[in-house]
KEMI-683453 format. One record per residue: residue in three letters; x, y, z of N, C-alpha, C, CB in turn. Coordinates in steps of 0.001 Angstrom, whole numbers, plus 500000, padded with zeros to 6 digits. Glycine has a CB too. Example, Ala and Ser with C-alpha at 12.3 -4.5 7.8 and 13.67 -1.06 7.14 Angstrom:
<nodes>
NODE   code     n_px     n_py     n_pz    ca_px    ca_py    ca_pz     c_px     c_py     c_pz    cb_px    cb_py    cb_pz
NODE    ala   513190   494310   507800   512300   495500   507800   513200   496700   507800   511308   495527   509046
NODE    ser   512850   497750   507080   513670   498940   507140   512900   500030   507870   514084   499402   505725
</nodes>
This chain:
<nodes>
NODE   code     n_px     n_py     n_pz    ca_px    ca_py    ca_pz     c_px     c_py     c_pz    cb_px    cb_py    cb_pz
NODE    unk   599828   136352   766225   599428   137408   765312   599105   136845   763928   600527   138464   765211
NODE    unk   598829   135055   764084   598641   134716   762322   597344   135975   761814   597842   132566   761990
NODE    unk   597247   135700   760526   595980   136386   760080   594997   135343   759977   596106   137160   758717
NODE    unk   594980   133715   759855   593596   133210   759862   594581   131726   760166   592362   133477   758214
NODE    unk   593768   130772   761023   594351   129719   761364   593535   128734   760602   594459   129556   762805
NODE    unk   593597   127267   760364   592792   126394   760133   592803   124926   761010   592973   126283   758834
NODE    unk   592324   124542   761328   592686   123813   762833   591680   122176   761939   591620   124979   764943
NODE    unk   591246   121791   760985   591049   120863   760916   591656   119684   759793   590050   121127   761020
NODE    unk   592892   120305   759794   593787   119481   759432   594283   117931   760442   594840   120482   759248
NODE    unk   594643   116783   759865   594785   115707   760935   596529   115216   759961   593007   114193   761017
NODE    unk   597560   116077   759921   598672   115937   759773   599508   115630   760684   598952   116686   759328
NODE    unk   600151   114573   760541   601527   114633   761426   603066   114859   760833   601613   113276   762124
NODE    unk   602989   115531   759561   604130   116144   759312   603793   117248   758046   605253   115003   759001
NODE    unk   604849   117882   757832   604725   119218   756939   606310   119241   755584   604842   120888   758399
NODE    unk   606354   118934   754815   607258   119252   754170   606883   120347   752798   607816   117977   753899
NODE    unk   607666   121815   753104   606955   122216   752204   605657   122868   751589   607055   121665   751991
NODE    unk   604848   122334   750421   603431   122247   750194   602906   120609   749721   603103   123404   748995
NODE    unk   603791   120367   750784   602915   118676   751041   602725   118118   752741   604111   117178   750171
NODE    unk   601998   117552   752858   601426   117354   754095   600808   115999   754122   600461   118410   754403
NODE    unk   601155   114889   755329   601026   113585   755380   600296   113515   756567   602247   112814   755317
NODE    unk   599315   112806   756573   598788   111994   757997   598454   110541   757961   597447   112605   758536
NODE    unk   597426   110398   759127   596966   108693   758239   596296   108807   756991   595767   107651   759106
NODE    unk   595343   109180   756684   594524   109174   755423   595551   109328   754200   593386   110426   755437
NODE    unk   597101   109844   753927   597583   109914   752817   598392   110553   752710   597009   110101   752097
NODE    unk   598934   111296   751520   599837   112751   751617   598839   113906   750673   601756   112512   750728
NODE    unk   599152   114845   750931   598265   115604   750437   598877   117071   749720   597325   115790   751573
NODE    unk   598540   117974   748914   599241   119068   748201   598099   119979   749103   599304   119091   746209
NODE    unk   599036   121292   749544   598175   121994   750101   597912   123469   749461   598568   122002   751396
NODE    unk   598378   123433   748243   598171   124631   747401   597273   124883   746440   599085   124851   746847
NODE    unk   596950   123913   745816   596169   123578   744328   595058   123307   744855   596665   122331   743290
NODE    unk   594287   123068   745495   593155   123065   746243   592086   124366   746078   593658   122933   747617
NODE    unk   590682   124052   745057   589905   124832   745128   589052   124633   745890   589571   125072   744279
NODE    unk   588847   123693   746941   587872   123172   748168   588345   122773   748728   586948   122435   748191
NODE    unk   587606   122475   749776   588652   121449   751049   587108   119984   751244   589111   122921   753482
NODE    unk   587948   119082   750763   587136   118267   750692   585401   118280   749949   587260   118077   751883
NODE    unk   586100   118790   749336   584984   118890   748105   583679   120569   748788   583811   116659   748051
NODE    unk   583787   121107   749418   583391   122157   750105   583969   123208   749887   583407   122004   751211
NODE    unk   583028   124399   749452   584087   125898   748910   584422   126575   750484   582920   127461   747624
NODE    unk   585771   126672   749932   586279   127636   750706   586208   128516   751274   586685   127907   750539
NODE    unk   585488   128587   752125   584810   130268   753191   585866   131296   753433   584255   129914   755106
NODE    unk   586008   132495   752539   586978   133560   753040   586335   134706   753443   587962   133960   752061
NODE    unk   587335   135405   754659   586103   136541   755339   587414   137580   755726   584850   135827   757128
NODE    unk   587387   138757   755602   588147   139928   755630   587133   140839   756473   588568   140491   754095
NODE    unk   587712   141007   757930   586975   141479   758848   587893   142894   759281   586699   140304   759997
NODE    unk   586994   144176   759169   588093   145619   759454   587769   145424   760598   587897   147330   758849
NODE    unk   588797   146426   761130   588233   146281   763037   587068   147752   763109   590183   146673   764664
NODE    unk   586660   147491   764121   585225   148572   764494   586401   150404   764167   584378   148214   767156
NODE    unk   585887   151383   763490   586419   152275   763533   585575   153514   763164   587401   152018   762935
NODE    unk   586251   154647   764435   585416   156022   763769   585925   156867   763033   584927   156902   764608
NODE    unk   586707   156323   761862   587867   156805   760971   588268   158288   761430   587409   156797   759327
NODE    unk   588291   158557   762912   589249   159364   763272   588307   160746   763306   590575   159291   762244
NODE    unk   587173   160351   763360   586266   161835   763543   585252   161108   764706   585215   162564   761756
NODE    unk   584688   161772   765794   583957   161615   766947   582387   161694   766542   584406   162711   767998
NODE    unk   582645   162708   765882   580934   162745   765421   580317   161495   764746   580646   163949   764265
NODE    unk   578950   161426   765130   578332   160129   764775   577778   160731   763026   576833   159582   766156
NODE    unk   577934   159707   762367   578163   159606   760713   576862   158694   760352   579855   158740   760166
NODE    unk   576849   158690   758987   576414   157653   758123   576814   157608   757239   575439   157514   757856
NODE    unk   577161   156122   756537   578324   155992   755237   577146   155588   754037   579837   154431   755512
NODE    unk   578008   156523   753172   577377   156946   751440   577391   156198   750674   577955   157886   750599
NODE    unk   578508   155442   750642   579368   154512   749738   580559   153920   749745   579528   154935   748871
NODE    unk   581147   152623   749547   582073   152178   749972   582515   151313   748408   581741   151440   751410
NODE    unk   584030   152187   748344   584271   151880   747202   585813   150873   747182   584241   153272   746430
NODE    unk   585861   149952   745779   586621   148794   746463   587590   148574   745225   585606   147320   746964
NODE    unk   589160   148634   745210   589777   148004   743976   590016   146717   744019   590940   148530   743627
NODE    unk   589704   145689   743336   589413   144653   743944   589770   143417   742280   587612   144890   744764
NODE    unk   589655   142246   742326   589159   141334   741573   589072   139709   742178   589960   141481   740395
NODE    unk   588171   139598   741090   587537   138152   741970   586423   137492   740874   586517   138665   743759
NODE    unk   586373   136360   741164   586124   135526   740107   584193   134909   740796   587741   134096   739984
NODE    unk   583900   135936   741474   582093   136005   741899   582009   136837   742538   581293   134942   742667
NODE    unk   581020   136493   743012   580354   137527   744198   580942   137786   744981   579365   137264   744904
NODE    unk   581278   139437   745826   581629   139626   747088   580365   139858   747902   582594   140704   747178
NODE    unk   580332   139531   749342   579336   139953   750124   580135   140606   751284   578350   138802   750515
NODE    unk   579332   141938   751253   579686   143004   752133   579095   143499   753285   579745   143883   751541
NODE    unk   579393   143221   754650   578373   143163   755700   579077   144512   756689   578271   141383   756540
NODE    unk   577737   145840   756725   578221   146714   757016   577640   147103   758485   578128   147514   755981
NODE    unk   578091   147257   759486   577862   147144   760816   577926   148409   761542   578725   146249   761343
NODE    unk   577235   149164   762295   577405   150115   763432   577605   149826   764224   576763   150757   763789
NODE    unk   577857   150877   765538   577955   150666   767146   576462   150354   767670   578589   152143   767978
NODE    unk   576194   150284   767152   574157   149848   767665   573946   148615   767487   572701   150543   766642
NODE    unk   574866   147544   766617   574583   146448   766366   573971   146159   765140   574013   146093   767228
NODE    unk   573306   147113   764332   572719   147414   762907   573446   146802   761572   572734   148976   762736
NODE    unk   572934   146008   761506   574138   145446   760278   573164   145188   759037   575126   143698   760751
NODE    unk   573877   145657   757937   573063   145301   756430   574067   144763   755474   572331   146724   755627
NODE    unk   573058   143856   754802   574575   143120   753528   574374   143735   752533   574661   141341   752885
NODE    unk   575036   144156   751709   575133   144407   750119   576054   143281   749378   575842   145971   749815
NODE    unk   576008   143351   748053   576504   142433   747247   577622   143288   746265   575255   141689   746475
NODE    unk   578899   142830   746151   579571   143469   745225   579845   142297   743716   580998   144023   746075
NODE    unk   578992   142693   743029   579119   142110   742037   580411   141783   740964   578315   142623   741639
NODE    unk   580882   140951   740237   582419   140821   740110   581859   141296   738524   583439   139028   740513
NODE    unk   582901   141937   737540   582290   142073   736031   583210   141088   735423   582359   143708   735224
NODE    unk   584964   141319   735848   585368   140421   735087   586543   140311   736334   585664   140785   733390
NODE    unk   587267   139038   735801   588507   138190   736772   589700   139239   736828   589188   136506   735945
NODE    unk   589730   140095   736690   590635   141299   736614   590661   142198   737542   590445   141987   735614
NODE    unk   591476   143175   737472   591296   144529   738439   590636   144962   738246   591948   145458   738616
NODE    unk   589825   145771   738689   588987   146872   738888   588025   146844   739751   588474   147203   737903
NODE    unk   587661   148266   739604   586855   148966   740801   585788   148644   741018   586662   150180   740778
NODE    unk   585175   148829   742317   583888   148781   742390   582985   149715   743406   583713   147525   742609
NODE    unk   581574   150102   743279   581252   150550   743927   579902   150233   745182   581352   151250   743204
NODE    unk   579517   149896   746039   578762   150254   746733   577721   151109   747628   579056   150022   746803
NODE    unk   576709   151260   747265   576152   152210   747493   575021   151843   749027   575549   152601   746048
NODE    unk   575211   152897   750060   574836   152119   751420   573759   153261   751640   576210   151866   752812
NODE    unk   572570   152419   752179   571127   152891   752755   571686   154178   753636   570194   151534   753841
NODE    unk   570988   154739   753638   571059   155995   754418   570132   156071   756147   570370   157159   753244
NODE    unk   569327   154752   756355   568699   154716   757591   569315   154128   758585   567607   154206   757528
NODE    unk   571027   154419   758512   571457   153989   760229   572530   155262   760346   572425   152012   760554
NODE    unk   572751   155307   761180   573948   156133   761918   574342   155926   762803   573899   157162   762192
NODE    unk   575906   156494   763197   576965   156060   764416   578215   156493   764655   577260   154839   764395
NODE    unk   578902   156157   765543   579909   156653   765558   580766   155853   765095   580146   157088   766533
NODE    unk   580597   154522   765509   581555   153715   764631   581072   152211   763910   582792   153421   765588
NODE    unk   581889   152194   763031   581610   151124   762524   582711   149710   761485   580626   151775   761880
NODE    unk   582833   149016   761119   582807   148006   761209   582504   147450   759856   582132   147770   762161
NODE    unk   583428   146874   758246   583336   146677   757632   583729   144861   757613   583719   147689   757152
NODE    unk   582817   144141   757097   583242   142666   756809   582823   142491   755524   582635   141536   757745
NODE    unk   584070   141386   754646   583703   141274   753210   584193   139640   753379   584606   142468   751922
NODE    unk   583182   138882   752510   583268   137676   752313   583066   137263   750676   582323   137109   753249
NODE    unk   583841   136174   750398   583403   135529   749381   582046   134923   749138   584155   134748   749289
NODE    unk   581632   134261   747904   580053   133738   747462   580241   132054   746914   579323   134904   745899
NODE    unk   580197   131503   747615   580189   130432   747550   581856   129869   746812   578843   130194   746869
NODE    unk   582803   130300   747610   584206   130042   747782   584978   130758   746300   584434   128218   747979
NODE    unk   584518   131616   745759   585348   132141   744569   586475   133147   745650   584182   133200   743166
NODE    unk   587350   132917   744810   588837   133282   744819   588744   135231   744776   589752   132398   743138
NODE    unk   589272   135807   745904   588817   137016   745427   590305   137908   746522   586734   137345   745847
NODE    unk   590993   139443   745819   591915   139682   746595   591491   141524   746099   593570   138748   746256
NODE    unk   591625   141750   747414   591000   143587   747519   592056   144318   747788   589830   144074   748830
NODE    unk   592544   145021   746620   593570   146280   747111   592970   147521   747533   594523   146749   745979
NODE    unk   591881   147914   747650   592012   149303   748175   590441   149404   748867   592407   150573   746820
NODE    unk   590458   150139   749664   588712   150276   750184   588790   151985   750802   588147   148776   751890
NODE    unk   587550   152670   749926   587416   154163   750224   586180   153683   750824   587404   155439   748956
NODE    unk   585803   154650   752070   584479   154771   752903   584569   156148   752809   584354   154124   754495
NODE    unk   583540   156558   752425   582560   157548   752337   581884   158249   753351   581748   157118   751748
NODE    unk   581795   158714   754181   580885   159091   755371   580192   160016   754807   581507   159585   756689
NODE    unk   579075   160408   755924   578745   161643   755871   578565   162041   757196   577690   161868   755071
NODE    unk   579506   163327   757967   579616   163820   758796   578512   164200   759070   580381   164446   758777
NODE    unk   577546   164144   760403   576403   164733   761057   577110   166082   762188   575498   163315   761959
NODE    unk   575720   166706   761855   576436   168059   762749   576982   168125   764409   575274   169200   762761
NODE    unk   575808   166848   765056   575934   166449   765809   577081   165511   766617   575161   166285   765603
NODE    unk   578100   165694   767960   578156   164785   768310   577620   163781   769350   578823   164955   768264
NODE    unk   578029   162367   769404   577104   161551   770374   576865   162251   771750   577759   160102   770672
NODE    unk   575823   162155   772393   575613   162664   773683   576790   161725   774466   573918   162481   774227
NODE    unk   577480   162487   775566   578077   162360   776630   579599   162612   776206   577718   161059   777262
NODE    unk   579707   163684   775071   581124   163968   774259   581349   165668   774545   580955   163553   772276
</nodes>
């Protein structure tokens, strides 16, 4: 049940936040790259029809958040339809943000992923989704 593994470590021991193999000993905290390469972070929701059947389209997706760049926000349906938006950072602090999402897909469910922009440091407390309920539900309901 970890939340994210990293498997290219070549350690043969762990003390702590230090870590030894052949190449040396190493600090595994203070690290803004891994070998000189930014850090890829990705916060994946699981597929959901936030609890209503009817097929939707989302308005806006709003985020309490801070982070020191760009977020990229990749918004997905049950059709496979996926579009990115960008959440722009204003300052290294809390606060909010908003997103505002195209109105040409719909579904029943869907599927939020947020990534960092070229490895800035970024931590999200809160995420509102927006729908908009269609009158309709999916055929075979």
């Amino acid at each position: 049940m970890a939340v994210s593994q990293y498997c290219d470590y070549d350690f043969n021991s762990l003390c702590g936040k230090l870590a030894a193999g052949p190449e040396g000993i190493f600090t595994l905290d203070d690290a803004d790259t891994d070998n000189d390469v930014a850090i890829d972070s990705i916060v994946e929701l699981p597929l959901t029809d936030f609890g209503i059947s009817n097929q939707k389209r989302l308005r806006s997706v709003y985020f309490g958040y801070e982070a020191e760049g760009s977020l990229k926000l990749t918004v997905t349906n049950d059709e496979g339809n996926e579009r990115e938006y960008t959440l722009e950072a204003t300052t290294n602090t809390q606060h909010g943000g908003k997103v505002s999402i195209n109105r040409n897909g719909k579904g029943r469910y869907w599927q939020l992923k947020i990534e960092n922009v070229e490895g800035c440091d970024f931590s999200i407390d809160s995420i509102e989704v927006i729908p908009v309920i269609l009158g309709r539900k999916p055929s075979g309901i």
